[in-house]
N, C-alpha and C positions, 0 to 999 in steps of 0.2 A: 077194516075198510072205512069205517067210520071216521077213525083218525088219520087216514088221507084225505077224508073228503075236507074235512077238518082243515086240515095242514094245507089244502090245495086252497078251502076260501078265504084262510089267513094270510097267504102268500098271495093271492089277488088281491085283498084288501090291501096288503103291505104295497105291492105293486103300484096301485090308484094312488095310494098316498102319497108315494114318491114322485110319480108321472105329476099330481095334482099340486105338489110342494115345490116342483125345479121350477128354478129360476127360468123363466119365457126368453128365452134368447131373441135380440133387438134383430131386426133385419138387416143384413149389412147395405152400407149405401159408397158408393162411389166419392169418393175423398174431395176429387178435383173438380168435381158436380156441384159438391154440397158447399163449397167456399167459392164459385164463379161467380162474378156479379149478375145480378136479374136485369138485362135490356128491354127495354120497353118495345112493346112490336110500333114498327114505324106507320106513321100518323097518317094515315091517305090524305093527301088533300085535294080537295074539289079543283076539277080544271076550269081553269078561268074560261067563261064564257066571253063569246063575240062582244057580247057588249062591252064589256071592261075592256076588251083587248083595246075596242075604236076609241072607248073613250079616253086611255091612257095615251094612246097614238097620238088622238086630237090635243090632249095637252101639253103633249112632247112639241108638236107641232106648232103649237100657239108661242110655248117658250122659244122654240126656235128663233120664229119670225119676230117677236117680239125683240129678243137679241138682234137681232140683224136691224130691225128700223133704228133702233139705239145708236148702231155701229154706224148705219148711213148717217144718221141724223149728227151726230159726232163729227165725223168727216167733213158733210157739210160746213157743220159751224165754222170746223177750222178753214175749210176752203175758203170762207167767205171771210173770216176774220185777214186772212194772207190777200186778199185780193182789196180788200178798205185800205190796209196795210200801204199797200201799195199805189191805189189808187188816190189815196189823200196825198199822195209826194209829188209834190210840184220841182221840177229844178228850174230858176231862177236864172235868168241871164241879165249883164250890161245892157246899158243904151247901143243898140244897132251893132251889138257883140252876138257870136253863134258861138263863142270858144267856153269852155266848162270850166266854173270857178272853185275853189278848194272845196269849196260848202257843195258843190253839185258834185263833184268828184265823192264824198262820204256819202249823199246821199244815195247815189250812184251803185256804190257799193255796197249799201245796205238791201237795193232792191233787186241787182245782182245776187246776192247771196239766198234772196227768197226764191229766185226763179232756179238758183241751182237744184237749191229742197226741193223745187215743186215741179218737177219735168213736164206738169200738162199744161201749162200754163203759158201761152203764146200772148204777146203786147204788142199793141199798136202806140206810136207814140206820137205824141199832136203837140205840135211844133205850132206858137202863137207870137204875135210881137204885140205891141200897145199900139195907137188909133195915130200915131205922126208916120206921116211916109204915103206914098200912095202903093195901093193895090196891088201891083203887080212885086214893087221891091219889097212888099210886106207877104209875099205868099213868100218868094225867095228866102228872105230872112227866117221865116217858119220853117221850111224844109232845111235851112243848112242847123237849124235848133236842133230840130228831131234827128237829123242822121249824126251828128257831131253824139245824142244819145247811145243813139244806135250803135255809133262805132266804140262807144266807151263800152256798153253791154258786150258786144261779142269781144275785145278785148281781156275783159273780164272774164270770159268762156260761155258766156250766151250762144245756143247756136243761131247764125241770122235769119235761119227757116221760120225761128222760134215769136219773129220780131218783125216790124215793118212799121214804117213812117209815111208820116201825113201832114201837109202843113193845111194851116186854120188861118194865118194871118191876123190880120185885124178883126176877122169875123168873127169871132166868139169869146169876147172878153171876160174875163172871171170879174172883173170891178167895173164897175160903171163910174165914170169921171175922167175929167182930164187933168186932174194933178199928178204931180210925181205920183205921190201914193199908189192911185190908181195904174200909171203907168208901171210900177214896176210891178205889182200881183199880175201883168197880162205880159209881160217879157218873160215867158214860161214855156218847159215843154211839159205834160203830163200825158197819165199813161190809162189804156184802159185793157180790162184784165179780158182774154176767154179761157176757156177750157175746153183744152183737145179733148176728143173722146178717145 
């Protein structure tokens, strides 16, 4: 019996030894696990507070109006550059003539052309003669200046709503003198600009 007990605690010694000598088997792990890429957990971000919200508004805002005075102010310029344009054109007439001469026919034309671009743009036109004549034949000669204009404009395709005549006569001379010279800068119709709303 001696020799079982023997043989039983060399067989439990042998046993330890082998339990204590195997290779520790790795854990298994999931294949498709272990090669997945690691995403980062997504970053809370802080909700914008009121303040930021008004104060981004107010600058969206600021930029808005800031554009827009730009865009008036733009406009303007041009309206106003189109309207000296205009206003600095004298057409020239003969001695005790109301009929449009080649050079008034171009010029004619060119302010025609402005009034087509510019649809708000209504004119008065002011029909003048020089200081020979009396009074009453000098408003006459004034007024057949300015509509002899007039009717070259809406020939042109002005509409006549757009347009209207005035005569000045002798009363408002651009030169002061009684030489030719003089007389002919006042043998003139010129124009003066508004704008429709």
């Amino acid at each position: 019996m001696k020799n079982i007990v023997k043989l039983a605690v060399v067989a439990s010694a042998a046993a330890l030894c082998l339990v204590a000598c195997a290779k520790k088997e790795q854990p298994k792990t999931d294949p498709t696990v272990e090669n997945a890429p690691i995403e980062a957990a997504p970053v809370q971000q802080a909700a914008p507070n009121a303040d930021s919200l008004a104060a981004e508004q107010a600058r969206l805002e600021a930029e808005r109006l800031a554009a827009e005075r730009a865009r008036l102010e733009a406009e303007r310029a041009r309206l106003e550059a189109l309207i000296n344009q205009i206003m600095s054109e004298d057409v020239y007439f003969d001695f005790d003539r109301s009929e449009l001469t080649e050079k008034a026919k171009e010029l004619l034309a060119q302010v025609g052309e402005l009034l087509i671009k510019e649809e708000r743009f209504t004119i008065t036109i002011e029909g003048h003669t020089d200081a020979r004549g009396t009074e009453d034949y000098n408003f006459t000669l004034g007024a057949k200046r300015a509509m002899k204009v007039k009717e070259f404009l809406a020939a042109y395709g002005i509409d006549g709503k757009r347009m209207e005549s005035v005569s000045y006569g002798k009363e408002a001379p651009k030169v002061e003198g009684v030489t030719e010279e003089a007389y002919s800068q006042n043998r003139r119709a010129n124009f003066r600009v508004n704008i429709k709303e």
